[in-house]
C-alpha positions in Angstrom: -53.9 -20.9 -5.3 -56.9 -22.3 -6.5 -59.9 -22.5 -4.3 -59.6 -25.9 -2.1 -56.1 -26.5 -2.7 -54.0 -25.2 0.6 -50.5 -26.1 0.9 -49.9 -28.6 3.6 -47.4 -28.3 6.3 -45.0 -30.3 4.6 -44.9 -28.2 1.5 -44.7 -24.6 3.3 -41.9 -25.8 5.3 -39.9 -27.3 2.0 -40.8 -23.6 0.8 -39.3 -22.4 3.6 -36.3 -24.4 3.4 -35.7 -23.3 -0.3 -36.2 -19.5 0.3 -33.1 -20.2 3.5 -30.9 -21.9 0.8 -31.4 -19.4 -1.8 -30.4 -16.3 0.5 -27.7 -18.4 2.5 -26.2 -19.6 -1.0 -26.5 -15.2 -1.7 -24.6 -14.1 1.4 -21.8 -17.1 1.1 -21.4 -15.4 -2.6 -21.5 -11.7 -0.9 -19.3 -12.6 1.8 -16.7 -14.9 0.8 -12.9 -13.7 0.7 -11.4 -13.9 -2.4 -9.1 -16.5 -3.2 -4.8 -15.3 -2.5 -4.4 -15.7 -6.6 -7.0 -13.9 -7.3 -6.0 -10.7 -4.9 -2.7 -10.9 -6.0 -3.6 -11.2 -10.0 -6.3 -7.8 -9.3 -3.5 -5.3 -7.7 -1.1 -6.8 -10.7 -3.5 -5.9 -13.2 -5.0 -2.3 -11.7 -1.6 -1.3 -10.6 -0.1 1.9 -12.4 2.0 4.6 -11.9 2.7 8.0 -13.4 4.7 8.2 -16.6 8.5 7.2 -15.7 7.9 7.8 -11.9 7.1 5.5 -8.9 4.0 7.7 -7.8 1.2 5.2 -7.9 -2.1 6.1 -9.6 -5.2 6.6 -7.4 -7.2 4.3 -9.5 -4.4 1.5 -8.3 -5.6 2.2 -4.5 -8.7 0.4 -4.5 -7.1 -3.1 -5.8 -4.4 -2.2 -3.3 -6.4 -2.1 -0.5 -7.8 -5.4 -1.0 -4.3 -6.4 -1.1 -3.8 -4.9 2.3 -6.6 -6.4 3.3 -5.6 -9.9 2.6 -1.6 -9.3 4.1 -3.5 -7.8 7.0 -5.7 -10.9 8.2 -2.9 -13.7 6.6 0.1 -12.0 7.7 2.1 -13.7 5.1 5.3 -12.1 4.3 5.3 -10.1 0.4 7.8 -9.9 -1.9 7.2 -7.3 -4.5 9.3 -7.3 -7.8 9.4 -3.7 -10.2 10.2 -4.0 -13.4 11.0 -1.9 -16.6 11.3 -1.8 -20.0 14.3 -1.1 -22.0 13.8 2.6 -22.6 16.8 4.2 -20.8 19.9 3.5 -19.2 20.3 0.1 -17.1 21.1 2.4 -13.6 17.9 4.8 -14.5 15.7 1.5 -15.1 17.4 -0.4 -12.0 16.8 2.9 -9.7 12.7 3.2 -11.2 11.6 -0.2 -10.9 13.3 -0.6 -7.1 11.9 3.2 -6.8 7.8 1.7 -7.7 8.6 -1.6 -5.5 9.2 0.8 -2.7 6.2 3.1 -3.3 4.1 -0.4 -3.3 5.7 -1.3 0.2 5.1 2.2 1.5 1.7 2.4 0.5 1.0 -1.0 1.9 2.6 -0.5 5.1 0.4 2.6 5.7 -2.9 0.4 5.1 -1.6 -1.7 8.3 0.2 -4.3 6.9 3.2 -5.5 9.4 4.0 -9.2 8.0 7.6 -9.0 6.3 7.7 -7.0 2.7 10.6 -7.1 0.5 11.0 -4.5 -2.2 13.0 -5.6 -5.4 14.0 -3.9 -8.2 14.8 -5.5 -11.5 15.2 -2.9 -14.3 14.9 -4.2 -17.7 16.8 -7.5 -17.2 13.5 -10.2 -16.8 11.3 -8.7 -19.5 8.4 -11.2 -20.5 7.8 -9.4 -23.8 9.7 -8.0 -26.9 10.9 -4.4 -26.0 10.7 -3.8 -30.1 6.9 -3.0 -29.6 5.2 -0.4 -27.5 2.9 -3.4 -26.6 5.5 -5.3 -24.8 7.2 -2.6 -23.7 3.7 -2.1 -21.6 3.8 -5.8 -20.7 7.3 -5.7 -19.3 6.5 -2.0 -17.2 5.5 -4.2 -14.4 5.3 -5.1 -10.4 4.9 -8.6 -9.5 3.2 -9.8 -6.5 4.6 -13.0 -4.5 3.3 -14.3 -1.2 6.5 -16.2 0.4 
């Protein structure tokens, strides 16, 4: 500051008000739960699973987790939905997809969750891509996510 000029108690304390709303505004932003779509749309997109088995992938856990997380404080009741492609017979498909929706439940169960989970398997029958392509196969290789 330059010689003579001091700040006056009014202008320290609207200093001090601006440095509280700055970190209050940075902890809200820290601390704020995540929005039910948007922990629902993260474990959809991080969720894999070993070539044509149900074992989830490790990298899948931490999405999970905040999945868990969320069932664990809401206790809102799951449904979880597996889906295939159409590589493979309709029973092997049926019995894969069912098998991953019940790896999902399993693994969310032993993270603490206790509201109601329902496990569903689809097989290839609700693709929502063209099985022609190995992209839409990816697409329709799938476990949906809906909070009832």
């Amino acid at each position: 500051m330059a010689k003579g000029k001091e700040l006056t108690t009014g202008g320290k304390a609207a200093i001090t008000v601006g440095i509280i709303l700055l970190i209050g505004g940075a902890l809200y932003l820290f601390l704020r739960k995540k929005p039910e779509e948007e922990v629902i749309k993260e474990a959809f997109e991080n969720l894999l699973f070993a070539s044509g088995k149900s074992k989830i992938l490790p990298s899948s856990f931490p999405s999970l987790d905040g999945l868990a997380a969320y069932l664990v404080k809401a206790k809102k009741p799951l449904q979880i939905i597996g889906h295939t492609d159409s590589q493979g017979s309709d029973e092997y498909n049926t019995k894969l997809s069912q098998d991953r929706a019940n790896a999902v439940k399993a693994y969310l169960e032993s993270k603490g969750v206790t509201s109601k989970i329902t496990a569903v398997g689809k097989g290839e029958g609700e693709p929502i891509a063209d099985n022609a392509t190995a992209e839409g196969r990816e697409k329709n290789r799938r476990v949906e996510f809906k909070i009832t």
